[in-house]
C-alpha positions in Angstrom: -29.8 51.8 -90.4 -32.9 53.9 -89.2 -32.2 56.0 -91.6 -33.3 52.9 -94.6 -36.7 52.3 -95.7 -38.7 49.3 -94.9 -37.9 48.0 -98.6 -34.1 48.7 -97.8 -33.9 46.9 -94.7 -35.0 43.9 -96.2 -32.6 44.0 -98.9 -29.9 44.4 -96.4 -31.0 41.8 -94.0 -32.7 39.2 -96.0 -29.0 37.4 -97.2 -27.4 38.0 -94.0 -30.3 36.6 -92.1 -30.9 33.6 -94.3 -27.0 32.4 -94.5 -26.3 33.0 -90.7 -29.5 30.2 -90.2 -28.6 28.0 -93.3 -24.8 27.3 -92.5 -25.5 26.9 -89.3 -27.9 24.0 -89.4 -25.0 22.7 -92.2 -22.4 22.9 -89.6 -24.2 20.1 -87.3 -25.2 18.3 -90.3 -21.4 18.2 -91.6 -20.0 17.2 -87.9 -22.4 14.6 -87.2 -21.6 13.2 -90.3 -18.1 13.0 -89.9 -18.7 11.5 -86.4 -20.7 8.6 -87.5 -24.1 9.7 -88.3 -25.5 10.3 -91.8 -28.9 11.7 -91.3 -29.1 14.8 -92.0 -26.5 13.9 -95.1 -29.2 10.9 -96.1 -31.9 13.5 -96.2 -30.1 16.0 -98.1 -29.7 18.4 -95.6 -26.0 19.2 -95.8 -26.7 21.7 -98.5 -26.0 25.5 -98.4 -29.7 25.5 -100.9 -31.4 28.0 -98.0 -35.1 26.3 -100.0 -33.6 23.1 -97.8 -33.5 24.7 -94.4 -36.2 27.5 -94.7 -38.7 27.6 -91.7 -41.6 29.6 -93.3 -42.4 31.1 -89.1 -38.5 31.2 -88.5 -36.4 32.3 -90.9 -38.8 34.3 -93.1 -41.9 35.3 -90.3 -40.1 36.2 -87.5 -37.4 37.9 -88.7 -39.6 40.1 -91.0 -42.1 41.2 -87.9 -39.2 42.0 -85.7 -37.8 43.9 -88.6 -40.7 45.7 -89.1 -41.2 46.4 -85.4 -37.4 47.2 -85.0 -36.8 44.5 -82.2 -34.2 42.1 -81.2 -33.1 40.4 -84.4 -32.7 36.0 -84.6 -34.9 33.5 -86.1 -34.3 30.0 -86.8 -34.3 27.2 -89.8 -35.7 23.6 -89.5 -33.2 21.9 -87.2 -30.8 19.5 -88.8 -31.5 15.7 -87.9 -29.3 14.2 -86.0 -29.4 10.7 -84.6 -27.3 10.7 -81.5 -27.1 6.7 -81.2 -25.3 6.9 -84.7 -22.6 9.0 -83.6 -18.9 6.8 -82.3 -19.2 8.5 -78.4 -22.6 10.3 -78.4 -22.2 11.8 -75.5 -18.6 13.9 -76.2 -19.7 13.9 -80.4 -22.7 15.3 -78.9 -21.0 18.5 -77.5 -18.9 18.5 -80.9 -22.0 18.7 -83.2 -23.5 21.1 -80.8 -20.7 23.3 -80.8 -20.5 23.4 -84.6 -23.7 25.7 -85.0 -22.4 28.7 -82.8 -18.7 28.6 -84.3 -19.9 28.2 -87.9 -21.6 31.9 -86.3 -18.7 33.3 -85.1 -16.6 32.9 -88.6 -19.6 34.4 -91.0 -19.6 37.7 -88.2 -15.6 37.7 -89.3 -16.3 37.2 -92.5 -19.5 40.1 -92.6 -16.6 42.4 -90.6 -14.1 41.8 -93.6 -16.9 42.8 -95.8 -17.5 46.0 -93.9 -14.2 46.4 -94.4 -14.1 46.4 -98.2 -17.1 48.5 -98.2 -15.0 51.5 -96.6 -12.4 50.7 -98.9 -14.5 50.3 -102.0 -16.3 53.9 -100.7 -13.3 55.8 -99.5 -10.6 54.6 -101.7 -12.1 53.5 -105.2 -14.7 56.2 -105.1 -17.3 53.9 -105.7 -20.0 54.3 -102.8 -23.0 52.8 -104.5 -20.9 49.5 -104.5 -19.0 50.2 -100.7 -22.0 51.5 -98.8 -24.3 48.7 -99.6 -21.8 46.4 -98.3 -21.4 48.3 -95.4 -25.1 47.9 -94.3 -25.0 44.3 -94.9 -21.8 43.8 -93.2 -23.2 45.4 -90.0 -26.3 43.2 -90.2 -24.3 40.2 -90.7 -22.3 40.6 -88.0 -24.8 41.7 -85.6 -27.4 38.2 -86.8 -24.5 35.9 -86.4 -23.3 37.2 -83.0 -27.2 36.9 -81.9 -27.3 33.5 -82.9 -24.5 32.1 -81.3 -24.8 33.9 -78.1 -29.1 32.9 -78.3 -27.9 29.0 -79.0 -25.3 28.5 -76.4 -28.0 29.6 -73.8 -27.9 26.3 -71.1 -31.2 25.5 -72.0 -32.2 22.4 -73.7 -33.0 22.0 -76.8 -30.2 24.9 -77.6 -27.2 24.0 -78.6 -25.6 25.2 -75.2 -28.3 22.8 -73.5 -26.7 20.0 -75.6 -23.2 21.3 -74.6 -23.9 21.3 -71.1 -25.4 17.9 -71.4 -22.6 16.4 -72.8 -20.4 18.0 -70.3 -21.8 16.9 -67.3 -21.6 13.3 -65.4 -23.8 10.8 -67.1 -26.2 10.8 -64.0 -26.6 14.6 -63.7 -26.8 14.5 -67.6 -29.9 12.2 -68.0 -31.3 13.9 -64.9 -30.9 17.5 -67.0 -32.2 15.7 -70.1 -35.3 15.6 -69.0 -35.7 19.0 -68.3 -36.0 19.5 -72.3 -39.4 19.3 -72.8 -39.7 22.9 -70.8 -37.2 24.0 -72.4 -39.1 25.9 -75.3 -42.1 27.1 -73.0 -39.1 28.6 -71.0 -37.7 30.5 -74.3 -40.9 31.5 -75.1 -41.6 33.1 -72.1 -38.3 34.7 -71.6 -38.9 36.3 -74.6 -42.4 37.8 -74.0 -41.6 39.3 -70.9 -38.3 41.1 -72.9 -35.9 39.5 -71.0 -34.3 38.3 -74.2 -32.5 41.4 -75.0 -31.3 41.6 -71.3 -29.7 38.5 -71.3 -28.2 39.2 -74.7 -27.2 42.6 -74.7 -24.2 42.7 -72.8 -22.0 39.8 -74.2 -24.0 40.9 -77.9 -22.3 44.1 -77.3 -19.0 42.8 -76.5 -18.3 40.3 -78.7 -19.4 42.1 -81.8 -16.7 44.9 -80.4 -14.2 42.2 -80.4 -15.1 41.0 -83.9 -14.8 44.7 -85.5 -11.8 45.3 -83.3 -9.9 42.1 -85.1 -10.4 43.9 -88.8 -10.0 47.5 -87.8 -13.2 48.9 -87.1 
């Protein structure tokens, strides 16, 4: 996409970007709801209105300056609320809702890599690239946000959603003992991230997954 102006970009990234965030906030909303807990429903948060979810540094800051500066893609929306004590077993609906967030992920890359696929179609057999190569660009983009969200939120690390998998997982002594490392868990991130270790940890199974994913359609 190098070749793209700074204008272009956006209009590539901007939808891709905003729905890989959005449904996956409304994934957790929508499974701790069906596991007992209304919160997020309450508050009107299991909505697929982006307005909802928007996190004026997350989803529209970030993403833009690491656009501009052609770094390692993710952001994030306001997290869903979710009221563990509400939910039937919280500690195995816990893993559940956590879970949600990174597989909701994993079907909008398939979906972005069917749309890369009707882009090549729409440009090589219907003759109409203006319509095909578009889609193209914001296929690749979607697929590539979506497979760096779920591999960035199923990092062990509390308050990710693999720290909330892992919690769940282990034995309820080992499990409050680990929830308590939570409140380091962003100062962690953060520095993992300005020290560039980010795209280390992510690169390889980034690459690799997002080869599976275009493998599946053809690509």
């Amino acid at each position: 996409m190098d070749e793209l102006t700074l204008v272009g970009k956006i209009a590539v990234w901007a939808l891709p970007v905003i729905f890989a965030i959005t449904v996956h906030e409304v994934a957790h909303g929508w499974v701790a709801s069906k596991l007992g807990d209304q919160t997020a429903k309450s508050l009107g948060r299991i909505t697929l209105n982006p307005i909802k979810h928007i996190d004026p540094i997350g989803t529209l800051l970030v993403p833009a300056v690491l656009l501009f500066l052609g770094g390692f893609m993710f952001g994030w929306a306001k997290p869903v609320p979710v009221n563990w004590s509400n939910l039937r077993r919280p500690k195995r609906d816990m893993v559940y809702v956590a879970v949600a967030g990174p597989f909701a992920n994993l079907m909008m890359a398939l979906l972005w890599a069917l749309t890369i696929r009707l882009g090549h179609f729409l440009t090589e057999s219907a003759n109409l690239e203006y319509v095909g190569t578009p889609l193209i660009y914001m296929g690749f983009a979607g697929v590539f946000i979506n497979v760096i969200l779920m591999t960035l939120n199923l990092l062990p690390l509390l308050p990710l959603d693999g720290g909330r998998i892992l919690a769940g997982l282990l034995p309820n002594n080992l499990s409050r003992e680990y929830a308590k490392l939570e409140r380091f868990g962003f100062p962690i991130l953060v520095i993992i991230i300005a020290m560039g270790w980010l795209s280390i940890i992510l690169g390889p199974p980034v690459y690799y997954v997002q080869r599976i994913i275009l493998s599946i359609v053809g690509i």
